[in-house]
C-alpha positions as CSV (number, residue, x, y, z in Angstrom):
1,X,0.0,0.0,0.0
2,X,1.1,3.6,-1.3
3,X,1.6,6.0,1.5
4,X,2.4,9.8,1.0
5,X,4.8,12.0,3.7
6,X,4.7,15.2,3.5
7,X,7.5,17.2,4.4
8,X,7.6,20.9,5.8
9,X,10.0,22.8,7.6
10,X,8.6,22.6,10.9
11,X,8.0,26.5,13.1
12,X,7.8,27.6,16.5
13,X,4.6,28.8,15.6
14,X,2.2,26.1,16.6
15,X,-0.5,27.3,14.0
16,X,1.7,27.0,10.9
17,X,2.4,23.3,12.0
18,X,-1.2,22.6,12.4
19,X,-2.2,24.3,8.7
20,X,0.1,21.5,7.6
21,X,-1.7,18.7,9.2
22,X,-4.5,19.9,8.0
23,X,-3.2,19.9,5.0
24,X,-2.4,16.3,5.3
25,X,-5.7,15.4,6.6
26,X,-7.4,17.7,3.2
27,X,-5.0,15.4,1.0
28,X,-6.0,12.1,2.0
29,X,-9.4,12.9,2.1
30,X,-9.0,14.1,-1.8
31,X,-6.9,10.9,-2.6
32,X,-9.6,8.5,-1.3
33,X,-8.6,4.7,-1.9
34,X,-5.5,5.9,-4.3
35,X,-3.4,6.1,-1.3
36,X,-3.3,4.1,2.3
37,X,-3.1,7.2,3.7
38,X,-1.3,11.0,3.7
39,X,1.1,12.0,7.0
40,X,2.9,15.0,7.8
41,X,5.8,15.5,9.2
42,X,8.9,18.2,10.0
43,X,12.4,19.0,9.2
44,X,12.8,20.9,12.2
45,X,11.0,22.6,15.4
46,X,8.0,20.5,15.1
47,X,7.0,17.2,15.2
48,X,7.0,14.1,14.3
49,X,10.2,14.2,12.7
50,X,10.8,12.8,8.9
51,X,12.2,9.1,10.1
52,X,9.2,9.4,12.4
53,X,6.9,9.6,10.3
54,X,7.8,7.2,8.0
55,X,7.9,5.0,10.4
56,X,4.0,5.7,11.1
57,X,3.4,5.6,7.9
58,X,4.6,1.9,8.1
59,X,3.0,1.2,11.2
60,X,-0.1,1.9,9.8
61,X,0.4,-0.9,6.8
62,X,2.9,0.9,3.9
63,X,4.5,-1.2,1.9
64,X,5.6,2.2,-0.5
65,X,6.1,5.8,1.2
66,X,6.5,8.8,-1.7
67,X,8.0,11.6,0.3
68,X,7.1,15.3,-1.0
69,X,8.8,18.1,0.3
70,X,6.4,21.1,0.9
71,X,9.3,23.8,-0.3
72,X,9.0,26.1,-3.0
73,X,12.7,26.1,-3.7
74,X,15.6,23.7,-4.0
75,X,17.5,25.2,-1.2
76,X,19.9,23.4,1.2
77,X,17.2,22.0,3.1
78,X,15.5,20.1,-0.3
79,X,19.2,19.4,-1.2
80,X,20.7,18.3,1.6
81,X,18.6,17.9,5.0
82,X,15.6,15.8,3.5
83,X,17.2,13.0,1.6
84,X,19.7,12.9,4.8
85,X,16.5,12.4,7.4
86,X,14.9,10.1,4.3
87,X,18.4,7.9,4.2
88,X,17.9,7.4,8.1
89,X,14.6,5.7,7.5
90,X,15.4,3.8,4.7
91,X,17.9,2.2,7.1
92,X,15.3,1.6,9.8
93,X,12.8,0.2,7.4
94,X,15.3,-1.9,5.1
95,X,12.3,-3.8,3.3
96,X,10.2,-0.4,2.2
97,X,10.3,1.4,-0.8
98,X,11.0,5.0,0.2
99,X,11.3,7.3,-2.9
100,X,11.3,11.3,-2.9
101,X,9.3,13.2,-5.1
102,X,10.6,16.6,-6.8
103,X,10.0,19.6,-4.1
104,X,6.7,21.0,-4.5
105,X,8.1,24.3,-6.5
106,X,9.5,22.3,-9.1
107,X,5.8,20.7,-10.5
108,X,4.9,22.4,-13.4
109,X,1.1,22.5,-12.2
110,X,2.7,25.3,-9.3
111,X,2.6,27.8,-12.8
112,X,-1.0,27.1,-13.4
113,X,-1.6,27.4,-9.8
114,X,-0.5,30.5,-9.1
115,X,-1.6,31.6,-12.4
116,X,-4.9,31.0,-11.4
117,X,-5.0,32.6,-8.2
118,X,-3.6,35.7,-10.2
119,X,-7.0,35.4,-12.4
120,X,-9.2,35.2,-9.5
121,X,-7.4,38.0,-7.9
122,X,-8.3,40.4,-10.8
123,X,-11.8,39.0,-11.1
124,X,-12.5,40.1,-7.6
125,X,-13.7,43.5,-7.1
126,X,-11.0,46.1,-5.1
């Protein structure tokens, strides 16, 4: 079963944390039976912590985990940090397929996103 992680930053602002859990939670609802299920988890100052995650994404039956990194850019963190965390849990859970998707900033549907919300934005009355 297909799992997907996603993968923020992590704040010390509580509230930013939980818009990406709800996130999460918005995403497996929308995926319905094409995934086991969507988790979140954090780089940094939040938890549960990428390996962590993982691992609960096992727990609850994975057999596949597709990590996306909620960035906008391919800075140090996308580079570097993630696949480091990711390489830890591919370690702890030898017999899983752990693969990581492009960062979120590199999908070509991000243009037509934010193209759109452009449109809507000059649709509305000032």
């Amino acid at each position: 079963m297909r799992y997907l992680a996603l993968i923020a930053h992590g704040s010390r602002r509580e509230a930013s944390n939980d818009e990406v859990r709800r996130l999460a939670q918005a995403l497996e609802r929308r995926a319905g039976d094409t995934l086991g299920g969507v988790r979140c988890g954090f780089l940094e100052l939040a938890e549960p912590s990428i390996p962590d995650v993982i691992g609960h994404c096992v727990e609850a039956g994975a057999s596949e985990v597709l990590v996306m990194p909620y960035f906008l850019s391919a800075g140090r963190h996308v580079a570097e940090d993630v696949p480091r965390e990711v390489a830890i849990a591919t370690k702890r859970y030898p017999g899983i397929s752990i693969d990581v998707m492009e960062y979120l900033g590199a999908d070509a549907g991000l243009l037509e996103l934010m193209l759109a919300a452009v449109h809507r934005r000059q649709s509305t009355p000032a």
